[in-house]
Residue frames relative to the residue before (quaternion, step in Angstrom):
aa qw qx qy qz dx dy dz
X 1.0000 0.0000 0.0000 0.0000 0.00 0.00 0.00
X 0.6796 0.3960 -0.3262 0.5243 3.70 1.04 -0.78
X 0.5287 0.4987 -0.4678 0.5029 4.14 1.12 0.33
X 0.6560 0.4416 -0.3652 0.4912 3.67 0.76 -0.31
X 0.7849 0.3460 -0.3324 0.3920 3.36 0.48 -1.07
X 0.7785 0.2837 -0.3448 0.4411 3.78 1.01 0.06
X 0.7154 0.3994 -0.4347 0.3737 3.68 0.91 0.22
X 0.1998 -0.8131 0.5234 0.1583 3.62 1.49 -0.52
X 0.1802 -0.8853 0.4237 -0.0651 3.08 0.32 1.50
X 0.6550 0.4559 -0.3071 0.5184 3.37 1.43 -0.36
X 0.5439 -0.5649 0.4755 0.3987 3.44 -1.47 -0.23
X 0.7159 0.4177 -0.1587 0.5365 3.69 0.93 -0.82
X 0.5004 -0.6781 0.5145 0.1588 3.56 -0.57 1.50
X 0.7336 0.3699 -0.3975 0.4086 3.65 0.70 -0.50
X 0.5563 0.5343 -0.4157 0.4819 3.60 1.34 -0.44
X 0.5801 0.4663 -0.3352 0.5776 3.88 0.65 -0.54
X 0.6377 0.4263 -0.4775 0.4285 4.18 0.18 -0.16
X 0.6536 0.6444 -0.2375 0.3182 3.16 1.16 -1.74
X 0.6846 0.3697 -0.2417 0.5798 3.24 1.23 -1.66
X 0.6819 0.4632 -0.3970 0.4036 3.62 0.17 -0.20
X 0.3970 0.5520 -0.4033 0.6123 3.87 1.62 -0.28
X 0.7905 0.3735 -0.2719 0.4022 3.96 -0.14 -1.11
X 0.6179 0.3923 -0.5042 0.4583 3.52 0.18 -0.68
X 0.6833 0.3917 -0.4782 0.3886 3.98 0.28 -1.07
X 0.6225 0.5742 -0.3931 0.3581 3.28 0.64 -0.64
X 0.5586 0.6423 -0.3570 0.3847 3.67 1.11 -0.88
X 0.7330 0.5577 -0.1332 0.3659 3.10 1.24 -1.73
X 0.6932 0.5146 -0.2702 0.4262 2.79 1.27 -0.38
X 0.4932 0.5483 -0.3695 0.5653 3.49 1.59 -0.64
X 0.7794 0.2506 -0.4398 0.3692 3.69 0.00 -0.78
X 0.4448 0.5239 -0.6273 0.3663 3.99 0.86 -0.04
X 0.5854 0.6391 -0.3426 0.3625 3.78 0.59 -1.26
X 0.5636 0.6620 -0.2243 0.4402 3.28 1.16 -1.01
X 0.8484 0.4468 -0.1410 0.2464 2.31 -0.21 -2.07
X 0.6927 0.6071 -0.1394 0.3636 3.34 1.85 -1.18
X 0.4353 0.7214 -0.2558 0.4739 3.25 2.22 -0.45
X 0.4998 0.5509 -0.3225 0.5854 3.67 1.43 -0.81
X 0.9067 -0.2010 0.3444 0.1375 3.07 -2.63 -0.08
X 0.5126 0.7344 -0.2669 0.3560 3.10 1.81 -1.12
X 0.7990 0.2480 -0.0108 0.5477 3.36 1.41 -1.49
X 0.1659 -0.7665 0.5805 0.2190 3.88 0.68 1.06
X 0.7024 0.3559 -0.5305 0.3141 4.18 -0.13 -0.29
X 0.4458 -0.6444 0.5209 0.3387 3.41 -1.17 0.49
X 0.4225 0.7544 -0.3600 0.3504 3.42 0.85 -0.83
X 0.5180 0.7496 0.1134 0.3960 2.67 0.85 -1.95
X 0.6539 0.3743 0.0610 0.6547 3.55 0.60 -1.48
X 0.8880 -0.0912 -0.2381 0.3827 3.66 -0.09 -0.66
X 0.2184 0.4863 -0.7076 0.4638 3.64 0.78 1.73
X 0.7521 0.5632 -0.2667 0.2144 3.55 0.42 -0.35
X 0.5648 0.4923 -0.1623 0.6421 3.03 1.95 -1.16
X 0.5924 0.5478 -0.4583 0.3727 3.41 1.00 -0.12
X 0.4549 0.4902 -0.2528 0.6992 3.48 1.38 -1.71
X 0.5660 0.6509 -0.4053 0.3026 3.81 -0.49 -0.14
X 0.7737 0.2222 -0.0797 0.5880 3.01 0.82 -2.21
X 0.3971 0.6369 -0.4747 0.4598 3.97 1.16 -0.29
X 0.7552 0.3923 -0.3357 0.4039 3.56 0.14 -1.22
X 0.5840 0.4941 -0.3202 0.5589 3.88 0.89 -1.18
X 0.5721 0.5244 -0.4061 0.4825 4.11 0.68 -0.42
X 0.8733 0.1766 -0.2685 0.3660 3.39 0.62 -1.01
X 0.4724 0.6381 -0.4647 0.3923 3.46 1.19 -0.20
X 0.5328 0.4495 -0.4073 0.5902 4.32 1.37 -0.16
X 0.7561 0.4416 -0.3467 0.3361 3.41 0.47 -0.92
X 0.6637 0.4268 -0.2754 0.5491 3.46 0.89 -0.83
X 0.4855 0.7778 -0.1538 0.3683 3.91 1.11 0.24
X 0.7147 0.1811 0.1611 0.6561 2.80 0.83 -1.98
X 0.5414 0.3377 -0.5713 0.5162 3.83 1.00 -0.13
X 0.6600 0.4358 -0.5422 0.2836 4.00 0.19 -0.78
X 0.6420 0.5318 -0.3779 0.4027 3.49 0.69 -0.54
X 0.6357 0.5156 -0.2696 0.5074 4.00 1.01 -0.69
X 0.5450 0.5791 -0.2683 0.5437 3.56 1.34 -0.75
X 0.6576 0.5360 -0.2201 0.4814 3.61 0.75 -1.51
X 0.7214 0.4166 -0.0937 0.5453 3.52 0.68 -0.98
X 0.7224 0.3866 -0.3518 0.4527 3.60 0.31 -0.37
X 0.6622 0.4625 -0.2823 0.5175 3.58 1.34 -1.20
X 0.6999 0.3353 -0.3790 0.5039 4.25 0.50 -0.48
X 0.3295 0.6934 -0.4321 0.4731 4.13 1.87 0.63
X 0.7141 0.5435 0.0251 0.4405 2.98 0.90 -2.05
X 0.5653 0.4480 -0.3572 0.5935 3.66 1.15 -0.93
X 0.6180 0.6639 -0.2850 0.3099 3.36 0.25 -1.40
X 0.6769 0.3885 -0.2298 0.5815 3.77 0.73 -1.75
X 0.5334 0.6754 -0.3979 0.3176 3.50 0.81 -1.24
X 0.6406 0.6619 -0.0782 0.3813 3.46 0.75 -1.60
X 0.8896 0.0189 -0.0349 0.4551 3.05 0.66 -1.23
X 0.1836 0.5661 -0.5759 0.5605 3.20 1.39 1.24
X 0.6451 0.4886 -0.4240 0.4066 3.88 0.25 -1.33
X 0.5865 0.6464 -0.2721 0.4051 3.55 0.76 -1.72
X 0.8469 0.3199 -0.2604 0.3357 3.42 0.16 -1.22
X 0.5192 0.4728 -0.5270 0.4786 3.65 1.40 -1.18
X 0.4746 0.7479 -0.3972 0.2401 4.11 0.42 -1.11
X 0.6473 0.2144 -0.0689 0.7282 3.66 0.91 -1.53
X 0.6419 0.3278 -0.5888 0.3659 3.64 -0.34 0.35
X 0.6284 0.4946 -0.4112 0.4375 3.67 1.26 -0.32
X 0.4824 0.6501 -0.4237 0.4063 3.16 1.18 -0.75
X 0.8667 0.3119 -0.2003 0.3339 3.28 -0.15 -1.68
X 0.3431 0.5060 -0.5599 0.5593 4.15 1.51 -0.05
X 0.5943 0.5758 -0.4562 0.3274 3.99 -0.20 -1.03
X 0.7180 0.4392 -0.2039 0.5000 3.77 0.56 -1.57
X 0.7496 0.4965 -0.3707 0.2326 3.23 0.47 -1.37
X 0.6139 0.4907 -0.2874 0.5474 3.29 1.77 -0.67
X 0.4639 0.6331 -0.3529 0.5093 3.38 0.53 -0.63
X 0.7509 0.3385 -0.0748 0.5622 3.76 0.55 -1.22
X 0.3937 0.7180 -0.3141 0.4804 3.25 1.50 0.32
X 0.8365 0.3156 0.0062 0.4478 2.72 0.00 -2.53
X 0.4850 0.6791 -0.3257 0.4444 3.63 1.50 -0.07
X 0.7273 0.3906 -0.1881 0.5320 3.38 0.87 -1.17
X 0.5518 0.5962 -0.3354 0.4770 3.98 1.39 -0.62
X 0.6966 0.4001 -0.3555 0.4779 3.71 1.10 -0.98
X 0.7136 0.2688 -0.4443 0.4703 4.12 0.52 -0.72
Protein backbone atom coordinates (compact mmCIF):
# COMPACT_ATOMS: atom_id res chain seq x y z
CA UNK A 1 0.00 0.00 0.00
CA UNK A 2 2.98 2.43 0.78
CA UNK A 3 4.34 1.34 -3.15
CA UNK A 4 1.10 2.67 -4.53
CA UNK A 5 0.73 5.59 -2.53
CA UNK A 6 4.37 6.77 -3.37
CA UNK A 7 5.16 5.39 -6.81
CA UNK A 8 1.61 5.62 -8.52
CA UNK A 9 2.06 3.18 -10.90
CA UNK A 10 -0.57 4.35 -13.19
CA UNK A 11 -0.74 7.32 -15.46
CA UNK A 12 -4.20 8.71 -14.34
CA UNK A 13 -4.39 9.93 -10.64
CA UNK A 14 -7.92 8.70 -10.43
CA UNK A 15 -6.84 5.10 -11.31
CA UNK A 16 -4.00 5.36 -8.53
CA UNK A 17 -6.85 6.72 -5.78
CA UNK A 18 -9.09 3.88 -6.89
CA UNK A 19 -6.24 1.31 -6.61
CA UNK A 20 -5.06 2.80 -3.52
CA UNK A 21 -9.08 2.90 -2.28
CA UNK A 22 -9.06 -1.16 -2.91
CA UNK A 23 -6.08 -2.45 -1.38
CA UNK A 24 -7.36 -0.48 2.01
CA UNK A 25 -10.40 -1.81 1.28
CA UNK A 26 -8.85 -5.40 0.82
CA UNK A 27 -7.33 -4.92 4.23
CA UNK A 28 -10.06 -4.38 5.59
CA UNK A 29 -12.04 -7.42 4.20
CA UNK A 30 -9.34 -9.79 5.34
CA UNK A 31 -9.47 -8.08 9.04
CA UNK A 32 -13.39 -8.86 8.61
CA UNK A 33 -12.22 -12.20 7.84
CA UNK A 34 -9.85 -12.79 9.76
CA UNK A 35 -12.40 -11.97 12.73
CA UNK A 36 -15.06 -14.60 11.40
CA UNK A 37 -12.45 -17.39 12.67
CA UNK A 38 -11.64 -18.65 16.42
CA UNK A 39 -10.14 -15.26 17.05
CA UNK A 40 -13.73 -14.15 18.21
CA UNK A 41 -15.41 -17.22 20.30
CA UNK A 42 -19.03 -15.11 20.45
CA UNK A 43 -21.08 -15.78 17.52
CA UNK A 44 -23.08 -12.80 17.98
CA UNK A 45 -20.07 -11.24 17.65
CA UNK A 46 -19.31 -12.94 14.23
CA UNK A 47 -22.55 -12.03 12.65
CA UNK A 48 -22.22 -8.05 13.61
CA UNK A 49 -19.29 -8.73 11.65
CA UNK A 50 -20.37 -10.56 8.51
CA UNK A 51 -22.76 -7.93 8.39
CA UNK A 52 -19.95 -4.92 8.41
CA UNK A 53 -18.30 -7.58 6.17
CA UNK A 54 -20.96 -7.73 3.43
CA UNK A 55 -21.47 -3.63 3.77
CA UNK A 56 -17.79 -3.25 3.08
CA UNK A 57 -17.84 -5.86 -0.15
CA UNK A 58 -21.25 -3.58 -0.97
CA UNK A 59 -19.19 -0.64 -1.06
CA UNK A 60 -16.00 -1.63 -2.54
CA UNK A 61 -18.76 -2.60 -6.00
CA UNK A 62 -20.34 0.53 -5.35
CA UNK A 63 -17.46 2.79 -5.23
CA UNK A 64 -16.20 0.57 -8.40
CA UNK A 65 -18.75 0.41 -10.84
CA UNK A 66 -19.98 4.10 -10.09
CA UNK A 67 -16.16 5.12 -11.10
CA UNK A 68 -16.56 3.16 -14.10
CA UNK A 69 -20.39 4.62 -14.90
CA UNK A 70 -18.96 8.13 -14.10
CA UNK A 71 -15.95 7.39 -16.61
CA UNK A 72 -18.39 6.52 -19.28
CA UNK A 73 -21.15 8.83 -18.84
CA UNK A 74 -18.64 11.96 -18.57
CA UNK A 75 -16.35 10.90 -22.06
CA UNK A 76 -20.76 10.39 -23.19
CA UNK A 77 -21.18 13.97 -22.22
CA UNK A 78 -17.78 15.22 -23.77
CA UNK A 79 -18.75 13.48 -26.84
CA UNK A 80 -22.57 15.26 -27.15
CA UNK A 81 -20.68 18.29 -25.85
CA UNK A 82 -18.55 18.23 -29.09
CA UNK A 83 -20.96 17.86 -31.40
CA UNK A 84 -23.48 20.30 -30.20
CA UNK A 85 -20.23 22.78 -30.59
CA UNK A 86 -19.86 21.21 -34.27
CA UNK A 87 -23.33 21.81 -35.17
CA UNK A 88 -24.03 25.54 -33.65
CA UNK A 89 -20.32 25.85 -35.75
CA UNK A 90 -21.95 24.95 -39.38
CA UNK A 91 -25.13 26.62 -38.60
CA UNK A 92 -22.79 29.71 -38.19
CA UNK A 93 -21.01 28.73 -40.99
CA UNK A 94 -23.83 28.46 -43.35
CA UNK A 95 -25.71 32.17 -41.86
CA UNK A 96 -21.92 33.45 -42.92
CA UNK A 97 -22.54 32.33 -46.84
CA UNK A 98 -26.02 32.99 -46.86
CA UNK A 99 -25.05 36.61 -46.29
CA UNK A 100 -22.02 36.60 -47.99
CA UNK A 101 -24.34 35.33 -50.98
CA UNK A 102 -26.25 38.23 -50.08
CA UNK A 103 -23.83 41.05 -50.28
CA UNK A 104 -22.83 39.38 -53.70
CA UNK A 105 -26.12 39.65 -55.31
CA UNK A 106 -26.51 43.56 -53.66
CA UNK A 107 -23.13 44.51 -55.56
CA UNK A 108 -24.29 43.19 -59.40
Amino acid sequence: MIYLGLVSPFKSNEVNKLELFNTFMLFIVVYHLMCCTAFVPDIETREQIGMSYIVVVFIICLVSFGSVLFKALQEKIEKCFWRYRKWMNMKEFVKLQKERMEELKLEH
